[in-house]
C-alpha positions in Angstrom: 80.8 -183.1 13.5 78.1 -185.5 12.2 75.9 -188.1 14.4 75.3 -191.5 12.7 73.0 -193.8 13.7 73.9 -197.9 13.3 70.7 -199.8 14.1 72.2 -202.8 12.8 72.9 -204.8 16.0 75.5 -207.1 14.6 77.7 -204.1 13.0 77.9 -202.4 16.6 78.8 -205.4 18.4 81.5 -206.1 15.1 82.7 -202.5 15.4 82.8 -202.6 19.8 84.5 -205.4 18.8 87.6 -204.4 16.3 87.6 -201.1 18.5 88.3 -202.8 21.6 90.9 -205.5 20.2 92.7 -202.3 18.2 92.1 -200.1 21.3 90.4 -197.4 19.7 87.1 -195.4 19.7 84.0 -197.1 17.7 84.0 -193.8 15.8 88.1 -194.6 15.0 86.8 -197.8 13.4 84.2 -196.4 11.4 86.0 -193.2 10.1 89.0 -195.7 9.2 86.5 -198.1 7.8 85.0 -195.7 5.4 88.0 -194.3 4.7 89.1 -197.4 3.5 86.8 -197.9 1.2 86.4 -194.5 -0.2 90.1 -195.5 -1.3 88.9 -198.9 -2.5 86.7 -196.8 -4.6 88.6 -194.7 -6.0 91.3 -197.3 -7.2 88.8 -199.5 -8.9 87.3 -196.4 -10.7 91.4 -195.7 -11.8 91.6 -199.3 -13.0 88.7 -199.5 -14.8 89.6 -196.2 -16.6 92.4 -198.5 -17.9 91.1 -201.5 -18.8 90.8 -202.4 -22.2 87.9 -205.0 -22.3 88.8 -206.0 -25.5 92.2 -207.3 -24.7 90.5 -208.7 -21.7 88.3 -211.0 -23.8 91.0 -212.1 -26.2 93.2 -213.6 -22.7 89.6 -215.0 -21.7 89.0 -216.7 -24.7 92.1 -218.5 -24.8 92.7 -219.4 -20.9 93.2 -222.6 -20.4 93.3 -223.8 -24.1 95.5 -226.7 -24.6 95.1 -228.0 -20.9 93.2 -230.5 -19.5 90.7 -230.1 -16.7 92.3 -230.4 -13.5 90.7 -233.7 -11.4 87.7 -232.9 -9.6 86.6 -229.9 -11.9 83.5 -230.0 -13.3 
């Protein structure tokens, strides 16, 4: 098993934190944590695989065509 080292003060309190309102270990929180966003990761890199930028521009260009600016924006 690895060590890790947190020096960022406000992280450990965050993780004590979460760990103690979920009732789990600080190291539950940060395997789940990175877990998590190893998965985050991964399905971005799928969606971007799939994205076809220039469809994307053609529904840019014409959002909101035809309707007027809500009250208030700029």
């Amino acid at each position: 098993m690895n060590a890790v080292q947190i020096t960022d003060a406000a992280l450990i309190e965050q993780a004590e934190a979460m760990a103690k309102l979920k009732g789990v270990t600080v190291s539950k929180i940060i395997t789940d944590t990175l877990a998590e966003a190893f998965r985050m990761e991964n399905y971005f890199n799928a969606r971007a695989q799939r994205a076809d930028p220039v469809k994307a521009l053609e529904i840019l260009a014409r959002a909101g065509v035809g309707n007027e600016p809500d009250e208030g924006d700029a």
